[in-house]
Kinemage of the C-alpha trace (Angstrom):
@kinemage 1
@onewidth
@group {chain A} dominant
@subgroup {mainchain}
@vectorlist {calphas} color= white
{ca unk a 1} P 141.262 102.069 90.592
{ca unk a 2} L 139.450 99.709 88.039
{ca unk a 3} L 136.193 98.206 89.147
{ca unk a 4} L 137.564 94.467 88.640
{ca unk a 5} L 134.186 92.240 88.207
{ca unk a 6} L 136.041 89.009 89.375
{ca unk a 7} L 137.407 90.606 92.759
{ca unk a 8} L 134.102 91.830 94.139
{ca unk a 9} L 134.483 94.289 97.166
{ca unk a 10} L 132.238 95.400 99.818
{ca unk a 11} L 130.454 97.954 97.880
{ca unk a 12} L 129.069 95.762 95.644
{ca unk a 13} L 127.377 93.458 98.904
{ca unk a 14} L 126.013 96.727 99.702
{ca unk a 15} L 124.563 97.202 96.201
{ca unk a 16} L 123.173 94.013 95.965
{ca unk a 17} L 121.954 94.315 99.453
{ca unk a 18} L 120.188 97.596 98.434
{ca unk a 19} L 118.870 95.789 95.480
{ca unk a 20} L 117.349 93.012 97.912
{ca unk a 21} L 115.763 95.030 100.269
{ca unk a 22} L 113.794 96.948 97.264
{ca unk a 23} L 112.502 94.217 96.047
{ca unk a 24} L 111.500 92.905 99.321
{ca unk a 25} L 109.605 96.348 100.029
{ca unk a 26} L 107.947 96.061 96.525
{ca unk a 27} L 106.681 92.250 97.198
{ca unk a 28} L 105.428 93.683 100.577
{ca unk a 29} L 103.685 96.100 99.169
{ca unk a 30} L 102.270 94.052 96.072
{ca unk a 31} L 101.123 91.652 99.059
{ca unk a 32} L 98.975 94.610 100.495
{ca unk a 33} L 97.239 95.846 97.730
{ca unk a 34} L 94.035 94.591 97.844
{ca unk a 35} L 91.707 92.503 94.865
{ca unk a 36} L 93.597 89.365 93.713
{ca unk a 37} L 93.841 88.920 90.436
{ca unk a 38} L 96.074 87.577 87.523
{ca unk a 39} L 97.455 91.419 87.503
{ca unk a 40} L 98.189 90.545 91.406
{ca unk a 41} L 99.670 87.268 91.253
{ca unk a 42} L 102.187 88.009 88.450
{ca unk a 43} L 103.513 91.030 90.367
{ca unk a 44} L 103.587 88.721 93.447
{ca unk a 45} L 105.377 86.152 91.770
{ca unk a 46} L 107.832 88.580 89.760
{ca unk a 47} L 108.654 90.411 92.705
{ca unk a 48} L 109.242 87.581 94.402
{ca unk a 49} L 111.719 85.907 92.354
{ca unk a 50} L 113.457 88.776 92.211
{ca unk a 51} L 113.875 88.901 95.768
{ca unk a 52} L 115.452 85.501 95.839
{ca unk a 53} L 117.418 85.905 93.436
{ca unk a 54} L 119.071 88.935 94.766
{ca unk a 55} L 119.331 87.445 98.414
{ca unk a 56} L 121.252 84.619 96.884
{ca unk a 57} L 123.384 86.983 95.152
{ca unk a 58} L 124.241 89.039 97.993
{ca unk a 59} L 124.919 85.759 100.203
{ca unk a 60} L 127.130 84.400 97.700
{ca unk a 61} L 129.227 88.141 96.553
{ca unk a 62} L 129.634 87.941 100.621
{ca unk a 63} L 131.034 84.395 100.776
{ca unk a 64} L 133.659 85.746 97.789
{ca unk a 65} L 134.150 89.110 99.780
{ca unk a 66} L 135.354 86.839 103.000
{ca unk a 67} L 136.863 84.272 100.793
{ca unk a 68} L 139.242 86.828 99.284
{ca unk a 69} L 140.063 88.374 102.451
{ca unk a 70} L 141.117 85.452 103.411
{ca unk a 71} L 143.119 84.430 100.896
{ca unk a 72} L 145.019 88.226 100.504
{ca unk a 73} L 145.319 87.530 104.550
{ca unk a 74} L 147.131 84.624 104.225
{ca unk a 75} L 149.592 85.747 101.167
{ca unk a 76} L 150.640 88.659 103.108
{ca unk a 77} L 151.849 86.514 106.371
């Protein structure tokens, strides 16, 4: 089966979940090291970011996930 970009599955939440939770473990641990400094804050704020921006990514691939279960629900009836 072709990986189809446009239909995402449930493996790709996963991998975006994955993704989330690694940055979120490297902005945790950024946040613990100890002597702030510009070295600090960039890390912070790059780490950061990217943990947004992949928690927004897995929220919305999950919203398409339900969305098309929904719709291939409703075709079959």
């Amino acid at each position: 089966m072709r990986n189809n970009t446009s239909k995402p599955s449930i493996g790709h939440v996963i991998m975006f979940a994955g993704a989330t939770v690694g940055w979120l473990l490297l902005f945790l641990i950024t946040l613990s090291t100890p002597g702030p400094g510009s070295t600090f804050w960039i890390k912070v704020v790059f780490s950061g970011i990217f943990t947004v921006a992949s928690s927004v990514g897995t929220v919305l691939l999950w919203r398409r996930v339900q969305q098309q279960k929904k719709k291939d629900a409703a075709e079959s009836s």
